[in-house]
N, C-alpha and C positions, 0 to 999 in steps of 0.2 A: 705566299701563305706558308710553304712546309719552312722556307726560312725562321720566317717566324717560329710556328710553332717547335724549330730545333736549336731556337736563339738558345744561348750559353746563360747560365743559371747567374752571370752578377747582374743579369736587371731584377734578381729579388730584394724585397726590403730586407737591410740590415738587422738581426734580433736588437729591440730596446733594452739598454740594460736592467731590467726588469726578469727578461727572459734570459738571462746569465743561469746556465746550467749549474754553476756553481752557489747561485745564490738559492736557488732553488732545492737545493739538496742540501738540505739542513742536517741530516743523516751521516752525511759526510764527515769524517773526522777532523780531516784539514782545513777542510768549510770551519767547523762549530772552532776548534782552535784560534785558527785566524777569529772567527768573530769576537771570541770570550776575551784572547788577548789584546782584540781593540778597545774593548766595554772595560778592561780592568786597569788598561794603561794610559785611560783619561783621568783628569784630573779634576773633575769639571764638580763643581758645585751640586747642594741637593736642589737649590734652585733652578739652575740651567737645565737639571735633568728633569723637573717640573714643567720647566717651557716647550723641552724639547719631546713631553712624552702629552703634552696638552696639542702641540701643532701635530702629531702623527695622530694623535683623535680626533682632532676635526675634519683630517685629512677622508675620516670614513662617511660615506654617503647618509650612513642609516645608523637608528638606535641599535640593533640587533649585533654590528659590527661592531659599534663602540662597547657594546657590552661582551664580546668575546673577546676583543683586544684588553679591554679589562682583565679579563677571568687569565688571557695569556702569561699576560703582566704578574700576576700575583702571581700563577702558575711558578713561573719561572724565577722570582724571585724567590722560591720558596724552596725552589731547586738548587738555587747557587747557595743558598741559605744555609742546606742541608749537605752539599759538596764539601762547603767552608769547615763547617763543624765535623765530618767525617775525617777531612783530610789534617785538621789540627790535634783531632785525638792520636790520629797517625803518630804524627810527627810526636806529640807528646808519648804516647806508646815508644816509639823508640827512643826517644832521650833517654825517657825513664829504664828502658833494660842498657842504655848505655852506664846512668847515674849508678843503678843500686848496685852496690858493691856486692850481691850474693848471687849464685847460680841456682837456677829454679829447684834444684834438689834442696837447697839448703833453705831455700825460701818456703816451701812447700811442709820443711819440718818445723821454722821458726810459726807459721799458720796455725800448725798443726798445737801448738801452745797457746792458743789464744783461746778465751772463751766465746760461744758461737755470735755474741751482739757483735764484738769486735771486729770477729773473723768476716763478718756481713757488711760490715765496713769496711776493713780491708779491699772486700771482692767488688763494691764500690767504686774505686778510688781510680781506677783505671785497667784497663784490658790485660797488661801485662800480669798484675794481681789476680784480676777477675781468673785467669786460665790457672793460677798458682794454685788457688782458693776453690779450686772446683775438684782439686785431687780427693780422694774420699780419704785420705788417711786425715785429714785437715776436719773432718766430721765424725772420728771414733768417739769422742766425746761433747756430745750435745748437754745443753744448759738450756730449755728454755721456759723458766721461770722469771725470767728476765722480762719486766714491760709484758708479761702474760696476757695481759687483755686483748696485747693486740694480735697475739700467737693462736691462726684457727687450725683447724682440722688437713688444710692446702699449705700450711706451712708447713706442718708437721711431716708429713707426707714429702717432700719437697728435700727436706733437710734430711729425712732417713731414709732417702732414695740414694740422694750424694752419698750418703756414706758405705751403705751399701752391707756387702759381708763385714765391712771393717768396723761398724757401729760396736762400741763398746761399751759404753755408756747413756744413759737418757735417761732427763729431768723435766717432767710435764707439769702443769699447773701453776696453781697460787698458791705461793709460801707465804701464808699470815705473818706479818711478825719477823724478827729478828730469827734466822736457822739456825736453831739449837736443837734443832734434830738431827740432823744429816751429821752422820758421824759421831754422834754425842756419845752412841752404846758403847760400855765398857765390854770386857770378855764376858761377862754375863750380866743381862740386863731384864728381868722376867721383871716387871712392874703391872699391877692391878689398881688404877687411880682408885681412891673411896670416893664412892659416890651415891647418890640419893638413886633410887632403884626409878626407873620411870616406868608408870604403869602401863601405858598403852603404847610403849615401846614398840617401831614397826623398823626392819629395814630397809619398806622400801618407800619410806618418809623421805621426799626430797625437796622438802624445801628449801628455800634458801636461810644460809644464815645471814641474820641481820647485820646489819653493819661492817658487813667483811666482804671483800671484793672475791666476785664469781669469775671461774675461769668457763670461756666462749667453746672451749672442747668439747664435740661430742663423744656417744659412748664407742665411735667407730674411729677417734683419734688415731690406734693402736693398730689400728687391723694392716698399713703396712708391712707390719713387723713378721705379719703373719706370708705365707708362700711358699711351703714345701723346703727341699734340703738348699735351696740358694737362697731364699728368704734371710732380711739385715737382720730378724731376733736372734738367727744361726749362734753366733758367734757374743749374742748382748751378755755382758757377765755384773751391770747396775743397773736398776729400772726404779726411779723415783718419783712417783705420785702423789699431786700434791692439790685437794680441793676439788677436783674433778667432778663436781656433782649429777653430770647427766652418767656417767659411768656404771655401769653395772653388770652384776655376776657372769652374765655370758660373757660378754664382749672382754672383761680380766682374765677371766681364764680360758677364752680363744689365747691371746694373747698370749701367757704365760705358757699355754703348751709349743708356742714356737719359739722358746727361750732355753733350751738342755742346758745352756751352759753359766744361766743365772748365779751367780755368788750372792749379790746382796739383794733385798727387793724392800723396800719403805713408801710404806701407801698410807695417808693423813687424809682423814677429810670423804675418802669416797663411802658410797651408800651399796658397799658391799658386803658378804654375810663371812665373818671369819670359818666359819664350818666350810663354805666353798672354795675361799682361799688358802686354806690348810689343806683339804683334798686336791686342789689343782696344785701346788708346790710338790707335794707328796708325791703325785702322779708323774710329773715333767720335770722336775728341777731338782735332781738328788746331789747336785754338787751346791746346792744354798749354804752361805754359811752364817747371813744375818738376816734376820727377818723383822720389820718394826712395823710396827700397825697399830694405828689411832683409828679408835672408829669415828664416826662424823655426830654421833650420839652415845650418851651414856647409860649403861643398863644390863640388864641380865640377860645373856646369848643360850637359851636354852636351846638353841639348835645344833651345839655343838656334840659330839659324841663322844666317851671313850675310845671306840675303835678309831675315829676319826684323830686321835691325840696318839694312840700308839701307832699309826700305821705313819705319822708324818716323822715320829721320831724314829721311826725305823728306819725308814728310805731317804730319811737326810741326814746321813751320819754324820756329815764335815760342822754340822751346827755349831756355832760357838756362841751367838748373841742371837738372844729371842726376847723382845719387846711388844709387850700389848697393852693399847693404854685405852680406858672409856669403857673394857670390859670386866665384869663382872661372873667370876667362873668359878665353876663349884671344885673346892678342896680336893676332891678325888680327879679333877682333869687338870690341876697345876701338879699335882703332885706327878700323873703321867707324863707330863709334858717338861717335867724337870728331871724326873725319876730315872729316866731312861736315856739321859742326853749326859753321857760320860764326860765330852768334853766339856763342859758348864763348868767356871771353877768357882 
Protein backbone atom coordinates (compact mmCIF):
# COMPACT_ATOMS: atom_id res chain seq x y z
CA UNK A 1 0.00 0.00 0.00
CA UNK A 2 2.66 2.97 0.94
CA UNK A 3 4.31 1.64 -2.39
CA UNK A 4 1.56 2.68 -3.96
CA UNK A 5 0.69 5.46 -2.50
CA UNK A 6 4.73 6.79 -3.06
CA UNK A 7 4.37 5.37 -6.67
CA UNK A 8 6.38 8.07 -9.07
CA UNK A 9 4.11 10.75 -10.51
CA UNK A 10 4.30 9.18 -14.66
CA UNK A 11 1.25 7.07 -13.87
CA UNK A 12 -0.47 10.73 -14.28
CA UNK A 13 -2.58 11.42 -17.33
CA UNK A 14 -0.61 13.40 -20.00
CA UNK A 15 -2.25 17.36 -20.12
CA UNK A 16 -4.46 17.18 -23.61
CA UNK A 17 -3.32 19.64 -25.85
CA UNK A 18 -6.21 21.76 -24.92
CA UNK A 19 -4.43 22.25 -21.66
CA UNK A 20 -1.08 23.61 -23.34
CA UNK A 21 -0.12 26.48 -21.08
CA UNK A 22 0.81 28.27 -23.87
CA UNK A 23 -2.37 28.03 -25.63
CA UNK A 24 -4.12 29.16 -22.71
CA UNK A 25 -2.24 32.37 -22.18
CA UNK A 26 -3.46 34.55 -24.72
CA UNK A 27 -1.83 37.38 -22.88
CA UNK A 28 1.36 36.23 -23.75
CA UNK A 29 3.09 38.02 -26.30
CA UNK A 30 4.83 35.20 -27.93
CA UNK A 31 1.54 33.16 -27.69
CA UNK A 32 -0.60 36.28 -29.59
CA UNK A 33 2.60 36.74 -32.15
CA UNK A 34 2.87 33.16 -33.20
CA UNK A 35 -0.92 33.21 -33.43
CA UNK A 36 -1.42 36.54 -35.54
CA UNK A 37 1.54 35.37 -37.85
CA UNK A 38 -0.26 32.16 -38.45
CA UNK A 39 -3.90 33.86 -39.09
CA UNK A 40 -1.91 36.41 -41.50
CA UNK A 41 0.43 33.99 -43.35
CA UNK A 42 -2.56 31.87 -44.75
CA UNK A 43 -3.69 32.29 -47.79
CA UNK A 44 -6.93 30.71 -47.56
CA UNK A 45 -9.93 32.05 -49.19
CA UNK A 46 -13.12 34.03 -47.65
CA UNK A 47 -14.77 30.94 -48.13
CA UNK A 48 -12.60 28.37 -46.50
CA UNK A 49 -12.64 30.90 -43.59
CA UNK A 50 -16.54 30.67 -43.77
CA UNK A 51 -16.29 26.87 -43.41
CA UNK A 52 -13.74 26.72 -41.12
CA UNK A 53 -15.45 29.41 -38.63
CA UNK A 54 -19.06 27.59 -39.27
CA UNK A 55 -17.39 24.04 -38.01
CA UNK A 56 -15.66 25.81 -34.65
CA UNK A 57 -19.74 26.92 -34.08
CA UNK A 58 -21.24 24.01 -34.17
CA UNK A 59 -18.48 22.66 -32.50
CA UNK A 60 -20.41 24.63 -29.25
CA UNK A 61 -22.92 22.78 -27.31
CA UNK A 62 -25.38 25.76 -26.64
CA UNK A 63 -26.94 28.86 -28.13
CA UNK A 64 -25.39 31.06 -25.48
CA UNK A 65 -21.69 30.01 -26.70
CA UNK A 66 -22.45 30.25 -30.17
CA UNK A 67 -23.42 33.71 -29.48
CA UNK A 68 -20.20 34.78 -27.51
CA UNK A 69 -18.08 33.15 -29.96
CA UNK A 70 -19.96 35.46 -32.44
CA UNK A 71 -19.49 38.62 -30.32
CA UNK A 72 -15.56 37.32 -30.05
CA UNK A 73 -15.32 36.98 -33.70
CA UNK A 74 -16.52 40.57 -34.43
CA UNK A 75 -14.61 41.60 -31.29
CA UNK A 76 -11.48 40.79 -32.78
CA UNK A 77 -11.99 41.50 -36.23
CA UNK A 78 -12.52 44.90 -35.34
CA UNK A 79 -9.31 44.90 -33.45
CA UNK A 80 -6.92 43.78 -36.25
CA UNK A 81 -9.20 46.20 -38.24
CA UNK A 82 -8.15 49.08 -36.09
CA UNK A 83 -4.15 47.63 -35.60
CA UNK A 84 -4.30 47.56 -39.56
CA UNK A 85 -5.33 51.21 -39.87
CA UNK A 86 -3.29 52.52 -37.01
CA UNK A 87 -0.19 50.79 -38.10
CA UNK A 88 -0.57 52.16 -41.94
CA UNK A 89 -1.10 55.84 -40.83
CA UNK A 90 2.40 54.99 -39.13
CA UNK A 91 4.05 53.95 -41.95
CA UNK A 92 2.27 56.77 -44.00
CA UNK A 93 3.35 59.32 -41.07
CA UNK A 94 6.83 58.43 -41.74
CA UNK A 95 7.11 58.32 -45.54
CA UNK A 96 5.51 61.40 -45.50
CA UNK A 97 8.27 63.38 -43.02
CA UNK A 98 10.59 61.27 -45.22
CA UNK A 99 8.97 62.76 -48.71
CA UNK A 100 8.32 66.58 -47.59
CA UNK A 101 11.28 68.30 -48.47
CA UNK A 102 10.75 71.10 -45.50
CA UNK A 103 11.78 70.95 -41.87
CA UNK A 104 8.95 71.38 -39.33
CA UNK A 105 10.10 75.07 -38.72
CA UNK A 106 9.65 75.93 -42.12
CA UNK A 107 6.61 74.07 -42.43
CA UNK A 108 4.89 75.47 -39.57
CA UNK A 109 5.58 79.16 -41.16
CA UNK A 110 4.49 77.98 -44.88
CA UNK A 111 0.86 77.05 -42.45
CA UNK A 112 1.11 79.92 -40.89
CA UNK A 113 0.13 81.70 -44.59
CA UNK A 114 -2.70 79.76 -45.24
CA UNK A 115 -6.15 81.00 -44.51
CA UNK A 116 -7.87 79.08 -41.50
CA UNK A 117 -10.32 76.65 -44.10
CA UNK A 118 -7.13 75.40 -45.66
CA UNK A 119 -4.90 75.47 -42.69
CA UNK A 120 -7.84 72.75 -41.22
CA UNK A 121 -7.26 70.79 -44.15
CA UNK A 122 -3.91 70.68 -43.97
CA UNK A 123 -4.06 69.49 -40.07
CA UNK A 124 -6.43 66.75 -41.86
CA UNK A 125 -4.24 65.23 -44.07
CA UNK A 126 -2.17 63.32 -41.77
CA UNK A 127 -0.24 63.35 -38.18
CA UNK A 128 2.80 64.72 -39.41
CA UNK A 129 0.78 68.03 -40.52
CA UNK A 130 -1.67 67.61 -37.87
CA UNK A 131 1.41 68.31 -35.05
CA UNK A 132 2.74 71.23 -37.78
CA UNK A 133 -0.78 72.91 -37.79
CA UNK A 134 -1.44 72.89 -34.16
CA UNK A 135 1.80 75.50 -33.47
CA UNK A 136 -0.41 78.74 -32.52
CA UNK A 137 1.74 80.96 -34.60
CA UNK A 138 -0.27 78.82 -37.68
CA UNK A 139 -3.59 80.72 -35.89
CA UNK A 140 -2.35 84.56 -35.47
CA UNK A 141 -4.71 85.16 -38.22
CA UNK A 142 -8.12 83.65 -38.25
CA UNK A 143 -10.81 84.03 -41.23
CA UNK A 144 -13.81 82.43 -40.21
CA UNK A 145 -16.45 83.89 -42.48
CA UNK A 146 -15.67 81.15 -44.64
CA UNK A 147 -18.80 78.33 -44.81
CA UNK A 148 -20.00 80.49 -41.51
CA UNK A 149 -23.11 78.54 -41.02
CA UNK A 150 -21.24 75.93 -40.14
CA UNK A 151 -18.71 78.05 -37.71
CA UNK A 152 -20.46 77.72 -33.85
CA UNK A 153 -19.73 79.17 -30.65
CA UNK A 154 -16.99 75.39 -30.03
CA UNK A 155 -15.31 76.34 -32.98
CA UNK A 156 -14.74 79.51 -32.33
CA UNK A 157 -13.39 78.72 -28.93
CA UNK A 158 -11.32 76.03 -30.29
CA UNK A 159 -9.50 78.02 -32.91
CA UNK A 160 -8.74 81.01 -30.38
CA UNK A 161 -7.44 78.57 -27.87
CA UNK A 162 -4.75 77.39 -30.61
CA UNK A 163 -3.61 80.42 -31.08
CA UNK A 164 -3.39 81.65 -27.94
CA UNK A 165 -1.36 85.08 -26.92
CA UNK A 166 -0.33 85.00 -30.71
CA UNK A 167 -4.04 85.65 -32.12
CA UNK A 168 -3.69 88.60 -34.23
CA UNK A 169 -6.40 88.80 -36.14
CA UNK A 170 -10.27 87.52 -36.06
CA UNK A 171 -13.07 87.47 -38.62
CA UNK A 172 -16.50 86.29 -37.16
CA UNK A 173 -19.79 86.02 -39.05
CA UNK A 174 -21.58 86.44 -42.29
CA UNK A 175 -20.31 88.51 -44.94
CA UNK A 176 -23.35 89.35 -47.23
CA UNK A 177 -22.33 89.81 -50.53
CA UNK A 178 -19.07 90.49 -52.37
CA UNK A 179 -16.35 92.24 -49.24
CA UNK A 180 -16.09 95.62 -50.06
CA UNK A 181 -15.66 96.51 -46.75
CA UNK A 182 -12.83 94.98 -45.32
CA UNK A 183 -10.26 97.40 -46.27
CA UNK A 184 -12.37 99.60 -48.62
CA UNK A 185 -11.68 102.92 -45.88
CA UNK A 186 -9.54 105.51 -47.50
CA UNK A 187 -7.37 107.70 -44.73
CA UNK A 188 -10.52 109.21 -44.06
CA UNK A 189 -13.71 107.70 -44.51
CA UNK A 190 -16.59 109.67 -42.09
CA UNK A 191 -19.82 108.55 -44.53
CA UNK A 192 -23.58 109.19 -43.17
CA UNK A 193 -25.88 106.93 -45.77
CA UNK A 194 -29.31 109.13 -46.57
CA UNK A 195 -31.84 107.53 -45.36
CA UNK A 196 -35.61 107.48 -44.61
CA UNK A 197 -35.69 108.22 -40.73
CA UNK A 198 -37.60 104.98 -39.15
CA UNK A 199 -40.07 105.86 -36.72
CA UNK A 200 -40.09 103.24 -34.22
CA UNK A 201 -36.45 102.69 -34.49
CA UNK A 202 -35.35 100.09 -31.58
CA UNK A 203 -31.85 98.64 -31.05
CA UNK A 204 -32.74 95.99 -29.59
CA UNK A 205 -34.93 94.83 -32.77
CA UNK A 206 -33.51 91.64 -33.70
CA UNK A 207 -34.95 90.23 -36.17
CA UNK A 208 -33.92 88.59 -38.69
CA UNK A 209 -33.16 89.86 -42.04
CA UNK A 210 -35.04 88.43 -44.68
CA UNK A 211 -33.48 86.75 -47.13
CA UNK A 212 -29.85 86.93 -46.08
CA UNK A 213 -28.19 84.06 -44.40
CA UNK A 214 -27.86 84.19 -40.39
CA UNK A 215 -24.73 83.52 -38.56
CA UNK A 216 -25.35 80.37 -35.64
CA UNK A 217 -23.03 82.67 -33.06
CA UNK A 218 -24.05 83.45 -29.98
CA UNK A 219 -23.73 86.71 -27.94
CA UNK A 220 -21.01 84.66 -25.81
CA UNK A 221 -18.94 83.59 -29.25
CA UNK A 222 -16.27 86.29 -27.86
CA UNK A 223 -15.94 85.72 -24.22
CA UNK A 224 -12.58 83.51 -24.99
CA UNK A 225 -10.99 86.45 -25.86
CA UNK A 226 -11.68 87.59 -22.72
CA UNK A 227 -9.12 86.21 -19.21
CA UNK A 228 -7.10 88.51 -17.54
CA UNK A 229 -3.21 89.67 -18.63
CA UNK A 230 -2.74 85.93 -20.45
CA UNK A 231 -5.98 86.01 -22.27
CA UNK A 232 -5.52 85.58 -26.70
CA UNK A 233 -7.54 89.32 -27.04
CA UNK A 234 -4.00 90.33 -25.01
CA UNK A 235 -2.24 90.85 -28.03
CA UNK A 236 -5.74 90.85 -30.94
CA UNK A 237 -4.59 94.21 -33.09
CA UNK A 238 -8.09 93.18 -35.96
CA UNK A 239 -11.51 92.22 -34.82
CA UNK A 240 -14.10 91.84 -37.68
CA UNK A 241 -17.75 91.35 -37.17
CA UNK A 242 -19.89 90.45 -39.43
CA UNK A 243 -24.00 89.73 -39.14
CA UNK A 244 -23.79 88.40 -35.66
CA UNK A 245 -27.29 89.11 -34.75
CA UNK A 246 -27.65 87.27 -31.28
CA UNK A 247 -24.68 89.85 -30.23
CA UNK A 248 -25.14 92.49 -27.96
CA UNK A 249 -23.94 95.56 -25.97
CA UNK A 250 -22.60 93.66 -22.92
CA UNK A 251 -21.18 90.63 -24.32
CA UNK A 252 -19.01 93.66 -27.36
CA UNK A 253 -17.89 95.43 -25.01
CA UNK A 254 -16.72 92.55 -22.42
CA UNK A 255 -15.02 91.63 -25.19
CA UNK A 256 -13.39 94.81 -26.44
CA UNK A 257 -12.10 95.62 -23.00
CA UNK A 258 -9.80 92.65 -23.29
CA UNK A 259 -8.36 93.93 -26.51
CA UNK A 260 -5.62 97.20 -25.40
CA UNK A 261 -4.02 96.60 -28.35
CA UNK A 262 -6.88 96.82 -31.03
CA UNK A 263 -5.71 98.88 -34.23
CA UNK A 264 -8.60 98.13 -36.52
CA UNK A 265 -12.35 97.00 -35.35
CA UNK A 266 -15.27 96.66 -38.23
CA UNK A 267 -18.69 95.50 -36.86
CA UNK A 268 -21.65 95.13 -39.89
CA UNK A 269 -24.93 93.88 -39.19
CA UNK A 270 -24.73 93.64 -35.20
CA UNK A 271 -27.71 94.98 -32.87
CA UNK A 272 -25.45 97.08 -30.96
CA UNK A 273 -25.80 100.89 -29.78
CA UNK A 274 -22.96 103.02 -31.44
CA UNK A 275 -23.05 105.30 -28.06
CA UNK A 276 -21.74 102.06 -26.21
CA UNK A 277 -19.44 101.03 -28.76
CA UNK A 278 -17.75 104.56 -28.95
CA UNK A 279 -17.61 104.46 -25.01
CA UNK A 280 -16.00 100.86 -24.79
CA UNK A 281 -13.27 101.86 -27.79
CA UNK A 282 -12.69 105.12 -25.91
CA UNK A 283 -12.25 103.35 -22.50
CA UNK A 284 -9.90 100.10 -23.71
CA UNK A 285 -8.47 100.59 -27.10
CA UNK A 286 -6.62 104.03 -27.39
CA UNK A 287 -4.24 102.64 -29.88
CA UNK A 288 -7.48 102.22 -32.57
CA UNK A 289 -6.66 103.47 -35.74
CA UNK A 290 -9.81 102.40 -38.05
CA UNK A 291 -13.05 102.08 -36.97
CA UNK A 292 -16.17 101.06 -39.44
CA UNK A 293 -19.59 100.34 -38.27
CA UNK A 294 -22.79 99.65 -40.28
CA UNK A 295 -25.58 99.40 -38.03
CA UNK A 296 -28.02 96.51 -38.84
CA UNK A 297 -30.80 99.31 -39.22
CA UNK A 298 -31.25 102.59 -40.46
CA UNK A 299 -32.20 105.75 -38.44
CA UNK A 300 -31.61 108.50 -36.00
CA UNK A 301 -29.09 107.28 -32.83
CA UNK A 302 -30.25 109.83 -30.47
CA UNK A 303 -28.48 108.11 -27.84
CA UNK A 304 -25.35 109.36 -28.75
CA UNK A 305 -23.64 112.26 -26.70
CA UNK A 306 -21.40 115.05 -27.14
CA UNK A 307 -19.27 114.12 -24.44
CA UNK A 308 -19.47 110.65 -25.66
CA UNK A 309 -17.89 112.04 -29.30
CA UNK A 310 -15.24 114.10 -27.53
CA UNK A 311 -13.94 111.92 -24.95
CA UNK A 312 -13.52 109.08 -27.90
CA UNK A 313 -11.53 111.54 -29.92
CA UNK A 314 -9.63 112.19 -27.17
CA UNK A 315 -8.21 108.92 -25.99
CA UNK A 316 -7.93 107.66 -29.58
CA UNK A 317 -5.47 109.89 -31.00
CA UNK A 318 -3.78 107.30 -33.62
CA UNK A 319 -7.46 107.66 -35.42
CA UNK A 320 -7.03 107.99 -39.07
CA UNK A 321 -10.33 106.25 -40.68
CA UNK A 322 -13.65 106.51 -39.06
CA UNK A 323 -16.72 105.12 -40.92
CA UNK A 324 -20.41 105.00 -39.84
CA UNK A 325 -22.95 103.77 -42.16
CA UNK A 326 -27.13 103.42 -41.30
CA UNK A 327 -26.60 106.37 -39.01
CA UNK A 328 -28.17 109.37 -38.75
CA UNK A 329 -26.36 112.20 -36.47
CA UNK A 330 -26.82 115.51 -35.68
CA UNK A 331 -24.37 118.18 -37.23
CA UNK A 332 -22.93 119.21 -33.94
CA UNK A 333 -21.65 115.38 -33.16
CA UNK A 334 -19.92 114.89 -36.96
CA UNK A 335 -18.55 118.06 -36.51
CA UNK A 336 -16.94 116.86 -32.92
CA UNK A 337 -16.16 113.63 -34.15
CA UNK A 338 -14.15 115.23 -37.17
CA UNK A 339 -13.34 118.46 -35.58
CA UNK A 340 -11.01 117.06 -33.15
CA UNK A 341 -9.27 114.19 -35.17
CA UNK A 342 -6.02 116.14 -36.51
CA UNK A 343 -5.01 113.25 -38.28
CA UNK A 344 -8.20 112.94 -40.71
CA UNK A 345 -6.98 114.25 -44.01
Amino acid sequence: MDTLLHSPSSMAKRPCPSQNPRIQNPNNPFDMDHLLETLLAESSSSFSVDLAFERLLDSRPSDSDQTRLIDRALDLGALLLEAGKRSARKRASKHNSLAWALPPDLTIKVFSMLDTQSLCHAAATCSMFNKCAMDPSCYANLDLTANAAKVNNAVVSTMIHRAGKSLQSLKLGVVQGPNILAGSCQPLVYTIRNSVEVSNFSWNDKRSRQGKESSILTRSCLSPLVGGSGAPGTLLRNLHLYNIERMDNTSLCGALSACPSLLDLEIVGLHVELRQTLMSVSANCHLIERLFFESSKTGRDDSLKSPTCDAFVNNCPNLTALALRGFKLHDCKVRTLVKFTENFV
